[in-house]
C-alpha positions as CSV (number, residue, x, y, z in Angstrom):
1,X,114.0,126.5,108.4
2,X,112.1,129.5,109.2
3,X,112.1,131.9,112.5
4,X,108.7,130.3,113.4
5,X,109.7,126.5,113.5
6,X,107.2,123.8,114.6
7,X,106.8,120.4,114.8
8,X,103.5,120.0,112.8
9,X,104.0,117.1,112.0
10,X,104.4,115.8,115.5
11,X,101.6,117.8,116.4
12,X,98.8,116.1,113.5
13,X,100.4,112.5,114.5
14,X,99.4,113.4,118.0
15,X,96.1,114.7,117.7
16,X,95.3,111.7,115.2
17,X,96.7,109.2,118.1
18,X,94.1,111.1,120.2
19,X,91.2,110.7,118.1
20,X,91.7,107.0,117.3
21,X,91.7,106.1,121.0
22,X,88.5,104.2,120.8
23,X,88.2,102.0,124.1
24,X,88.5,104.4,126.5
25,X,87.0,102.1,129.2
26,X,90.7,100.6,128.8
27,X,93.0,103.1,128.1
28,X,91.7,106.6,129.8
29,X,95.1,106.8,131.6
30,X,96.7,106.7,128.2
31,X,94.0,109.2,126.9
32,X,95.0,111.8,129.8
33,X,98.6,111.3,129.5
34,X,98.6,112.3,125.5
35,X,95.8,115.1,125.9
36,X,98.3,116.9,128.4
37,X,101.4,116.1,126.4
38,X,99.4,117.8,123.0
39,X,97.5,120.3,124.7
40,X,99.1,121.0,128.0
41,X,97.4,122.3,131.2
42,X,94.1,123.6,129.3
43,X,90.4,122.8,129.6
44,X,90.9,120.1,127.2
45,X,93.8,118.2,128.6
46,X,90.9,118.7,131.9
47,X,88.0,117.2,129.8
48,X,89.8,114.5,128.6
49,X,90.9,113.1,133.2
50,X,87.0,114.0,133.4
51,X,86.3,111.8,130.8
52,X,87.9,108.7,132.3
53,X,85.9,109.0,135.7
54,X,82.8,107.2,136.2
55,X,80.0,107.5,134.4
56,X,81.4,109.9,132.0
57,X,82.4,108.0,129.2
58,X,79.3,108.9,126.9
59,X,80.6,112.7,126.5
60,X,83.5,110.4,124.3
61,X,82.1,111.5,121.0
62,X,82.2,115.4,122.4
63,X,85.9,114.9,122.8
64,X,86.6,113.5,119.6
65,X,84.9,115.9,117.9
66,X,87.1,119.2,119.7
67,X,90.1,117.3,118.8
68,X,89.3,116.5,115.0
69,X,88.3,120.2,115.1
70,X,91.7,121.4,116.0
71,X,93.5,119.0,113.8
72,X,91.3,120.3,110.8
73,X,92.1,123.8,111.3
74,X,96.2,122.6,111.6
75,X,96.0,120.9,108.5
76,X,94.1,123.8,106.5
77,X,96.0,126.5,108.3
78,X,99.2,125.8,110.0
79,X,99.8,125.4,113.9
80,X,100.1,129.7,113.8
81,X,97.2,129.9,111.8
82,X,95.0,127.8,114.1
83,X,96.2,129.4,117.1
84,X,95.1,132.5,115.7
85,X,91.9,131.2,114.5
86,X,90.9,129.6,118.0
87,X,92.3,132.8,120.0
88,X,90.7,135.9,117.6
89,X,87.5,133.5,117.9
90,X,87.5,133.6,122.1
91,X,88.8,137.2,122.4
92,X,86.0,138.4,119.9
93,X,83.4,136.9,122.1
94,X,85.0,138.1,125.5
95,X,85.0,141.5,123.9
96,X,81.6,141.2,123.0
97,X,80.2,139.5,126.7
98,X,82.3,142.6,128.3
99,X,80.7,145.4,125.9
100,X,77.0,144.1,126.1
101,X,76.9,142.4,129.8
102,X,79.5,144.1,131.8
103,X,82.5,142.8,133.4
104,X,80.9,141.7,136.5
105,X,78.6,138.8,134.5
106,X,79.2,135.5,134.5
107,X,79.6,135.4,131.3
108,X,81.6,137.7,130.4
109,X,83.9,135.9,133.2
110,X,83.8,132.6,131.4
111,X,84.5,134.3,128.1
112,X,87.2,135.7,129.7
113,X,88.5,132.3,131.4
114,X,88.1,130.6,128.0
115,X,91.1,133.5,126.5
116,X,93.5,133.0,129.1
117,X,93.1,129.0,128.1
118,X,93.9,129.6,124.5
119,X,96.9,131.8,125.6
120,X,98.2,128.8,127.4
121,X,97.5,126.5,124.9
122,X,100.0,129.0,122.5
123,X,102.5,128.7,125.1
124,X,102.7,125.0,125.4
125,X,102.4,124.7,121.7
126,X,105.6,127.1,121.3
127,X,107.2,125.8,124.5
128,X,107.1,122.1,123.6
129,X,107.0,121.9,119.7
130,X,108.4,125.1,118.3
131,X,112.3,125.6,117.8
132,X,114.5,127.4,120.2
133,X,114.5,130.4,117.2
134,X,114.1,134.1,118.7
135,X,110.9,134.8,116.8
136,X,109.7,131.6,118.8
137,X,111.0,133.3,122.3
138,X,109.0,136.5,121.4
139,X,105.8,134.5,120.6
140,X,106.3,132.5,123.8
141,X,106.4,135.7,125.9
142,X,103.5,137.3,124.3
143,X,101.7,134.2,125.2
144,X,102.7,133.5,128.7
145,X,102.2,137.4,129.2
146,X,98.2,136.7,128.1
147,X,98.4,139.2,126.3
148,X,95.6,138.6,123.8
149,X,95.0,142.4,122.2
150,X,98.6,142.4,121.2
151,X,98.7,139.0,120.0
152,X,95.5,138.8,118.0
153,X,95.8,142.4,116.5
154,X,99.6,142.7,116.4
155,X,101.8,139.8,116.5
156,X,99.6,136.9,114.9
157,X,99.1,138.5,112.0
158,X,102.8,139.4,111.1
159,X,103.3,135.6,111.6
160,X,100.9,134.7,109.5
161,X,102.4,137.1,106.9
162,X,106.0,136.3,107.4
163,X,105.1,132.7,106.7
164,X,102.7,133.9,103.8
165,X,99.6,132.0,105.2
166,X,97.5,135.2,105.8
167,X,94.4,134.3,107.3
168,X,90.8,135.6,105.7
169,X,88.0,136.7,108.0
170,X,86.4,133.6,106.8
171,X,88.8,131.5,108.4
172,X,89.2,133.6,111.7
173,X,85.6,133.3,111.9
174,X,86.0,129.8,112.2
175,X,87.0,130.3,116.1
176,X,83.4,131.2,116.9
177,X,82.4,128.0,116.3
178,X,81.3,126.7,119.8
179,X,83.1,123.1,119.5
180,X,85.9,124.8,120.8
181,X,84.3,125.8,124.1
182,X,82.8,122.3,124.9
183,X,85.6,120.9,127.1
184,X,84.8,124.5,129.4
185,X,80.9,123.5,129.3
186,X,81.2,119.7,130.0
187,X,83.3,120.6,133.2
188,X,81.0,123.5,134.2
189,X,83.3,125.7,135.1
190,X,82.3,127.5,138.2
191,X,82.6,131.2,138.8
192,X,85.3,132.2,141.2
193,X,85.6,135.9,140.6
194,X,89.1,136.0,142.7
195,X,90.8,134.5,139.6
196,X,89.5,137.3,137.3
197,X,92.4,138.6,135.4
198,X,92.1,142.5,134.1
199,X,91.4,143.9,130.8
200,X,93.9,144.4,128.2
201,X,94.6,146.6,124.9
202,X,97.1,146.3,122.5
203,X,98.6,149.4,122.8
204,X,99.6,149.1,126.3
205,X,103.5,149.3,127.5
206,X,105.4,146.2,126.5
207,X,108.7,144.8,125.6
208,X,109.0,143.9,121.8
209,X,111.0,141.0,123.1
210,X,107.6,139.5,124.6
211,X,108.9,140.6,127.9
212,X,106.9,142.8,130.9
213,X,108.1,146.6,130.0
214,X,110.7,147.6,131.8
215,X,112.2,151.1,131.5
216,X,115.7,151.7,131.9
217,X,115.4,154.5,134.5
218,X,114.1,152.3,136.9
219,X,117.2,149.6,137.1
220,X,119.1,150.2,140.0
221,X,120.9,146.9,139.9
222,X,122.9,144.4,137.7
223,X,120.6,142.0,136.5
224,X,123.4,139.5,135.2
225,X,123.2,137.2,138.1
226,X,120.6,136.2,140.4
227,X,121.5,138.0,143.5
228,X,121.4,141.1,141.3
229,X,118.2,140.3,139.8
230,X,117.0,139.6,143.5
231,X,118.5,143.1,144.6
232,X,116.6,144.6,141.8
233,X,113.2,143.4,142.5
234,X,113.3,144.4,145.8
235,X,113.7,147.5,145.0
236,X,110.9,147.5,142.4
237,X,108.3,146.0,145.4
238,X,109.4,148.8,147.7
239,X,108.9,151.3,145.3
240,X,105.9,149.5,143.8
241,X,104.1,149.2,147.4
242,X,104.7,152.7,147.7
243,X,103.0,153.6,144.8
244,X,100.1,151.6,145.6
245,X,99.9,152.7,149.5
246,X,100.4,156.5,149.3
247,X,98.8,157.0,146.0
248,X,102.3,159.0,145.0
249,X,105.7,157.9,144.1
250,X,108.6,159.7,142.4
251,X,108.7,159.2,138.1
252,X,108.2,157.0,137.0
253,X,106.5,155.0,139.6
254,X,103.9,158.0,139.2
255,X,102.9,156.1,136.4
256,X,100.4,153.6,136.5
257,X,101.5,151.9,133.5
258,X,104.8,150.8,135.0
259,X,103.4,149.9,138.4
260,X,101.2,147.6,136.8
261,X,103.8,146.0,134.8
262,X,106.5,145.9,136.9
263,X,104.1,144.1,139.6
264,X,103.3,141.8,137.0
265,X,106.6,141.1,136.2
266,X,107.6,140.5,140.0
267,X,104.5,138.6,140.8
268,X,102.9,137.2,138.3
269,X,100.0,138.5,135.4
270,X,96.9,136.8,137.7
271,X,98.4,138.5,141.3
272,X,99.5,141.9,139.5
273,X,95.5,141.7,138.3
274,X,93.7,140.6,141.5
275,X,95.7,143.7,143.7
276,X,95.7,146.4,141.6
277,X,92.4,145.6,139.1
278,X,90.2,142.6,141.6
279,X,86.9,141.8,139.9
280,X,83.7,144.1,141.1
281,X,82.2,141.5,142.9
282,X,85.6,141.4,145.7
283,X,86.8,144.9,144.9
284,X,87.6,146.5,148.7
285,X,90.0,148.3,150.6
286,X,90.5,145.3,152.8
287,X,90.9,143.0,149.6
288,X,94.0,146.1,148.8
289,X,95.6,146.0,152.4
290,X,95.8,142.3,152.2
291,X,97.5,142.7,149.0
292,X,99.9,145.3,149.6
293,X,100.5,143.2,152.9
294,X,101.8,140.0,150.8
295,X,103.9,142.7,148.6
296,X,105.7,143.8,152.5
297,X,105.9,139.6,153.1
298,X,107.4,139.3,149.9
299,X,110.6,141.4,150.1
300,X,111.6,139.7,153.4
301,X,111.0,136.3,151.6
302,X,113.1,137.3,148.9
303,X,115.8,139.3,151.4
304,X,115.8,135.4,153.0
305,X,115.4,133.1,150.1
306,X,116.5,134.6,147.0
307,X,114.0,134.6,144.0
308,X,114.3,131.1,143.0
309,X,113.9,130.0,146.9
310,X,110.8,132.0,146.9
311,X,109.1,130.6,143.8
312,X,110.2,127.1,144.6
313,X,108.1,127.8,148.2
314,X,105.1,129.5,146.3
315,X,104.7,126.2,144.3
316,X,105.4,123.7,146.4
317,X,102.4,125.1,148.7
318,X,100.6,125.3,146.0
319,X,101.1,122.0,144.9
320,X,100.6,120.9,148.9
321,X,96.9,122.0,148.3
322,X,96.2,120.0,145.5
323,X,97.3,116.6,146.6
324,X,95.5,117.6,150.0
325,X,92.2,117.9,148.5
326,X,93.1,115.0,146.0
327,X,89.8,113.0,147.2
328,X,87.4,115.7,147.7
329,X,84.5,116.5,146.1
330,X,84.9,116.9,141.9
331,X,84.4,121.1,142.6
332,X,86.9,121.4,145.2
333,X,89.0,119.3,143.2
334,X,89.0,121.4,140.0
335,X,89.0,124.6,141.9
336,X,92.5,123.6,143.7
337,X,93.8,122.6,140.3
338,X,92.8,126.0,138.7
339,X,94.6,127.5,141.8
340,X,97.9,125.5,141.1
341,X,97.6,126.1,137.8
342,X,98.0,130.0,138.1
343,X,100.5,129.5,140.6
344,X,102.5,127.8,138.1
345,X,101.5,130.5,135.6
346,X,102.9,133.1,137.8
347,X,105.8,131.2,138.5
348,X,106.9,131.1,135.0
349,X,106.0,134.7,133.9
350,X,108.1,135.7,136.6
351,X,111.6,133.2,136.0
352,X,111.2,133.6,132.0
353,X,111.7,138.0,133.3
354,X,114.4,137.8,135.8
355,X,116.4,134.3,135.5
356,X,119.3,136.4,133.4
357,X,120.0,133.1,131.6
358,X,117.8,132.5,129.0
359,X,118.1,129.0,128.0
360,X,117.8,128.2,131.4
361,X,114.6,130.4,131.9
362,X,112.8,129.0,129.4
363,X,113.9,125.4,130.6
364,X,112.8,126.4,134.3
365,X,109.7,127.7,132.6
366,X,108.8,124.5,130.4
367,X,109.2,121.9,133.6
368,X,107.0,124.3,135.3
369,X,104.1,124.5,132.8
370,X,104.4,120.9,131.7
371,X,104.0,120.1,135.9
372,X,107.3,118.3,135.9
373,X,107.8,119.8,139.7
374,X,110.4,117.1,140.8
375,X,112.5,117.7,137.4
376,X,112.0,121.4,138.2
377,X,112.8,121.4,142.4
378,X,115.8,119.3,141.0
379,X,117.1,122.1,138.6
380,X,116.8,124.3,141.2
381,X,119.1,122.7,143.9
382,X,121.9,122.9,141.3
383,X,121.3,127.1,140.9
């Protein structure tokens, strides 16, 4: 047993199930069902419930062909390997769209889009199929954090050299290849520039546990327990609010660095981005008051409710939309899902930081990400 444990096996019998599915006309519930279990709330898990509506079965040979893709690269290079093969092959071209076309493009958003996808993909792989080792729980937070500088120049690598599969720049190359962006292009994505999400580097503060960087100076409160941890993020959204309202704040909330990962922490990687670093296009001091407004709302939620009260509302409303808008149009349909889906996002970023038990984090976390709300509002009720 090594520190980076996975089911592979599990993992090629799954993707083979997948791509022996041949009469979809008769089992494209069955074909939804095992996409999400193996590949979790992604754009392919999406392609493959798009594929069993009407008059899409002929993109059938599209699907096969990203899933044989995937299961090729597993087989040649390990479940790490391929993660790092699909993920250094999306950053690369979001890197290049940003350099050449700007961040306000459309393509460069897309790019973009298609990187936070492969970073949930990693965290449902190590959620679901990797063991509960520690080197495991790093990897998971790295991933949920999106964190894609760190992970494809950092963290990948040492993985990949730890379990002595070092990967050539042959193989990472592989990643470019554009069967892996096909489930994005057969749902034409739209561009909603609200759910941008901010730049990154590697070099930027973070915890080597895979958590958001928290110095010590700034913890006013005992963490062990939930009320504490409650205590202690109130504090943090007062002092973070500040920050953002006056332009000033004592050290070392002076420091952008730890205002923007603290608000991540407390609200969530896509929220933290959207307030403090909103796409060009929605960029405005009314788009910042209505922000630091909801950061105001949010310590009197939490002063009421507690932070598990507060997430459980933020997801059931969420989820409200969703079933709302079930029999809309296809668009409004996949846009509501995308929303839900960074709720939930946000809402596990934020319990895997501040639930102070960590088994029970990470199993608040998986029911989350895996949409298991009932299981999850179940949990709950017993905290």
């Amino acid at each position: 047993m090594t520190d980076y444990e996975i089911d592979t096996d599990n993992l090629l019998t799954r993707h083979r199930q997948l791509s022996g599915l041949k009469a979809l006309a008769t089992s494209a519930q069955k074909l939804t069902d095992r996409s999400f279990e193996l590949y979790g709330p992604t754009n392919i898990a999406d392609f493959a419930k798009w594929l069993g509506r009407a008059g899409n079965l002929a993109a059938k040979p599209q699907f096969v062909q990203v899933v044989q893709a995937n299961q090729q690269n597993i087989m040649a290079h390990g479940v790490y390997g391929w993660l790092q093969i699909l993920l250094t092959g999306a950053v690369h071209q979001y890197r290049h769209d940003l350099n050449t076309r700007g961040r306000g493009d459309d393509a460069t958003y897309l790019s973009r889009q298609h990187v936070d996808d492969i970073c949930r993909l990693g965290t449902h792989i190590v959620l679901n199929y990797g063991a509960p080792t520690g080197q495991n729980r790093r990897l998971l937070g790295h991933f949920m954090s999106g964190n894609y500088a760190r992970l494809v120049d950092l963290i990948l690598p040492k993985v990949g050299e730890a379990l002595d599969q070092e990967l050539s720049s042959d193989a990472l190359e592989q990643g470019a290849n554009p069967v892996f962006r096909l489930p994005q292009q057969a749902l034409q994505m739209s561009v909603v520039h609200e759910l941008d999400l901010r730049p990154m580097d590697a070099d930027e503060p973070f915890d080597d546990e895979g958590f958001a960087y928290w110095p010590d100076e700034i913890k006013q409160n005992d963490v062990s327990t939930l009320d504490g941890a409650a205590q202690q993020m109130i504090y943090e959204l007062t002092m973070i609010t500040r920050a953002i309202q006056e332009g000033s704040a004592p050290a070392p909330w002076d420091n952008p660095a730890v205002v923007r990962s603290r608000l991540e922490a407390t609200m969530g990687i896509a929220w933290a981005s959207q307030c403090l670093d909103p796409h060009p296009e929605i960029a405005s001091d009314d788009h910042t008051e209505m922000y630091i407004a909801e950061l105001v709302s949010r310590v009197e939620q939490l002063q009421d409710r507690g932070i598990i009260g507060v997430i459980s509302s933020d997801i059931f409303q969420t989820r409200e939309l969703v079933e709302e808008t079930a029999n809309d149009d296809p668009a409004t349909v996949m846009l509501y899902e995308r929303a839900l889906r960074q709720s939930v996002d946000n809402a596990a970023w934020v319990i895997f930081n501040w639930v102070p038990d960590l088994q029970t984090a990470g199993f608040l976390a998986q029911l989350l990400l895996d949409y298991q709300f009932d299981a999850f509002f179940a949990e709950i009720e017993k905290l």
